[in-house]
C-alpha positions as CSV (number, residue, x, y, z in Angstrom):
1,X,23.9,138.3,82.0
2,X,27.2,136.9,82.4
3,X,30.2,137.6,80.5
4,X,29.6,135.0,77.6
5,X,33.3,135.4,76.3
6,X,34.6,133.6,79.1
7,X,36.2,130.0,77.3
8,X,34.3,128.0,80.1
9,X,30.7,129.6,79.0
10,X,31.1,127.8,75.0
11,X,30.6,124.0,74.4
12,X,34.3,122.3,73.9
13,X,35.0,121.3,70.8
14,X,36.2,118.0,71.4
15,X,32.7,117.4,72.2
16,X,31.8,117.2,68.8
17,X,34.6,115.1,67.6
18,X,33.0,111.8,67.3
19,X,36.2,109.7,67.4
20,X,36.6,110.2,71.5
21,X,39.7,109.5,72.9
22,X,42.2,110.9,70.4
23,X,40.7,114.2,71.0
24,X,41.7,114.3,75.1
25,X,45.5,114.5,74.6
26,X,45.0,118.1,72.9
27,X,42.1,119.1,75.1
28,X,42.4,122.9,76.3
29,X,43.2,123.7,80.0
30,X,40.1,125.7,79.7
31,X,38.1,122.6,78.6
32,X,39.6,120.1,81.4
33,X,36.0,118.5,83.3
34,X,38.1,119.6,86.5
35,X,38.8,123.5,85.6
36,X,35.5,123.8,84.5
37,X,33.7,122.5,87.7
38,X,35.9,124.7,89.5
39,X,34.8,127.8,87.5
40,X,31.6,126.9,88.1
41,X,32.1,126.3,91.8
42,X,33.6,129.8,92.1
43,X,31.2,131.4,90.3
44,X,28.2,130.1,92.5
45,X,30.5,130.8,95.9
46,X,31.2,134.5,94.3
47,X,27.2,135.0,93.8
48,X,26.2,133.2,97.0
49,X,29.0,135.3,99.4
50,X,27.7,138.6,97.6
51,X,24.2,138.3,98.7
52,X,25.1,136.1,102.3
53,X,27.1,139.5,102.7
54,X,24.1,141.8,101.4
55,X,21.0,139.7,103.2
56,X,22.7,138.0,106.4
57,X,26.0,139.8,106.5
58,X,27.8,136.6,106.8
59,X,30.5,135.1,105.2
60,X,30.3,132.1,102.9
61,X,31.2,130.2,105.6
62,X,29.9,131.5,108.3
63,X,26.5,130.9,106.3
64,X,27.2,127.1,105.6
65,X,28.1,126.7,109.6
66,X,24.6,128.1,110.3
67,X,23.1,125.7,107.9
68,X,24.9,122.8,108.8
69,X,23.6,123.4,112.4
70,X,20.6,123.8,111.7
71,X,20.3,120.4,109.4
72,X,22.2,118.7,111.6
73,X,22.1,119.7,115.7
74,X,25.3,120.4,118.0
75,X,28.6,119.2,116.1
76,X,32.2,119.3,117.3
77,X,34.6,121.7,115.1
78,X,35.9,118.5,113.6
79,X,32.7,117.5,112.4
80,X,31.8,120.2,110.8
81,X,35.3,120.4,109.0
82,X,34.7,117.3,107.8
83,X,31.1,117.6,106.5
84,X,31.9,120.8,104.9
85,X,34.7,120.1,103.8
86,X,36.3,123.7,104.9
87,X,39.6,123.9,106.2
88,X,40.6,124.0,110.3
89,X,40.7,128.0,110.0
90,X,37.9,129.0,108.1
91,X,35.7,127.0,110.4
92,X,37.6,128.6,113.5
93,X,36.6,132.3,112.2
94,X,33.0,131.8,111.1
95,X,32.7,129.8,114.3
96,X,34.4,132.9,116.2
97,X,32.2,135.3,114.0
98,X,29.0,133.6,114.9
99,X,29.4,133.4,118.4
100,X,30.6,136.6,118.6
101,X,27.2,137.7,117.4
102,X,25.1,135.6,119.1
103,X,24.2,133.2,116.2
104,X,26.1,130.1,118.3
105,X,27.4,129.0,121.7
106,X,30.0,126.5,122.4
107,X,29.9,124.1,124.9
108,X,32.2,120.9,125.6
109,X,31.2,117.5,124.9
110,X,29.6,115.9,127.4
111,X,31.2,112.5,125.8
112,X,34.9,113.8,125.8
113,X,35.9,116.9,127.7
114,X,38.3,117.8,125.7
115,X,36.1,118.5,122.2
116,X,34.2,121.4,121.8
117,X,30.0,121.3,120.7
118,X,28.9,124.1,118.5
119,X,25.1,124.5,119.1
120,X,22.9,126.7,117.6
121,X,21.0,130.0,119.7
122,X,17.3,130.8,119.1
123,X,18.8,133.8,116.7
124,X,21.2,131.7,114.6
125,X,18.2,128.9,114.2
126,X,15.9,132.1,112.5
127,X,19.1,132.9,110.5
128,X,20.0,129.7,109.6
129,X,16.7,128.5,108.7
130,X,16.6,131.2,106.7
131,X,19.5,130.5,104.4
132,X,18.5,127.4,104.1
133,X,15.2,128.6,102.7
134,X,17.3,130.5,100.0
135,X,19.4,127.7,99.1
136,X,16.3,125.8,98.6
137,X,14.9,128.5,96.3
138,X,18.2,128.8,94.6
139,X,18.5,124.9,94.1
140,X,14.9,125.2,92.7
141,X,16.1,128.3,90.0
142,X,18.6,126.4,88.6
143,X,17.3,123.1,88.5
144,X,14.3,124.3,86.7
145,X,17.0,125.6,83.8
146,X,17.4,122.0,82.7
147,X,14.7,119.6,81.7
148,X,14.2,116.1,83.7
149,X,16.5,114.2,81.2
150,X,19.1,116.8,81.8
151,X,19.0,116.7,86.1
152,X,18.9,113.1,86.3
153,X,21.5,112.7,84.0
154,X,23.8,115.9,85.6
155,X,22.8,114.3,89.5
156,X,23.7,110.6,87.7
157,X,27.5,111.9,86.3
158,X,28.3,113.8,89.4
159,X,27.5,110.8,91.8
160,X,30.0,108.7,89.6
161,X,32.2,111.4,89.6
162,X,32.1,112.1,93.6
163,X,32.1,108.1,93.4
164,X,35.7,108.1,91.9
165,X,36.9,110.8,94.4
166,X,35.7,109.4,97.3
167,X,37.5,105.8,96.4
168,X,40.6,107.9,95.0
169,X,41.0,109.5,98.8
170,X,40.1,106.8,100.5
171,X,42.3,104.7,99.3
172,X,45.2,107.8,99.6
173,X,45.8,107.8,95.9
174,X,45.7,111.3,94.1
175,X,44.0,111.0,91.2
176,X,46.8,112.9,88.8
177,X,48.6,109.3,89.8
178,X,46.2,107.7,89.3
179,X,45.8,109.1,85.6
180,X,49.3,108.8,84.9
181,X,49.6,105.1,86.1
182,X,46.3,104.4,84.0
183,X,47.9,105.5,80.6
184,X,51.5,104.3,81.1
């Protein structure tokens, strides 16, 4: 069982306040929407690297490469920078990693010489199918933790939320301006 005494594991308080707004200027770093989707992002990455490292003996990413691949075919570097949205060098070692154990080969693109196609080996398609089927029973675990009401609504807030983003960097504006500029 987790450490329940992290602040991040107990309901905010201003939750309960029933007056809203007034309650958002005081607001807790530990209760900030942003810190607390982070915790929660590191805490599933710490879990799902432990047993990538224990099952696959892969990195984190080195396991999302192999899924990626699989879901999606050959993809360039960039492509798969961009889809997982890793940095340049993390991609450049798992990719390294993986062919170095037979799991990938790299080929150029037959479209533009110059770009490099990362396509899976009969080895890295068992492998990564097989994360993939964890993930899937993983996904399945913790969505049956919350009820119907509670998945729709969680899938409904985090599509407006990555809705926000993905407007926000489009359009090259960072959203602590964007904050600022909204309450000045």
């Amino acid at each position: 069982m987790p450490p329940k005494s992290q602040p991040y594991w107990q309901m905010p308080a201003f939750l309960d306040d029933t007056t809203a707004e007034a309650s958002y200027d005081e607001m807790p770093h530990e209760d900030y929407l942003t810190y607390r989707i982070g915790m929660l992002s590191g805490e599933f990455n710490r879990n799902i690297s432990k047993y990538f490292s224990r099952h696959f003996g892969l990195t984190l990413a080195e396991g999302r490469v192999l899924a990626r691949l699989v879901n999606s075919g050959p993809q360039s570097y960039g492509e798969i920078c961009e889809t997982l949205l890793l940095d340049g060098a993390q991609i450049s070692r798992a990719a390294a990693a993986l062919a170095d154990r037979g799991y990938i080969c790299k080929g150029d693109d037959p479209k533009d010489a110059r770009r490099a196609i990362f396509e899976l080996t009969e080895e890295g398609q068992e492998v990564g199918r097989e994360v993939i089927r964890v993930g899937r029973a993983r996904q399945k675990f913790l969505l049956q933790k919350l009820s119907a009401t509670e998945r729709r609504t969680l899938y409904r807030t985090l599509s407006k939320l990555m809705g926000v983003m993905a407007d926000l960097n489009a359009e090259g504006i960072l959203l602590g301006e964007a904050a600022t500029q909204e309450s000045v």
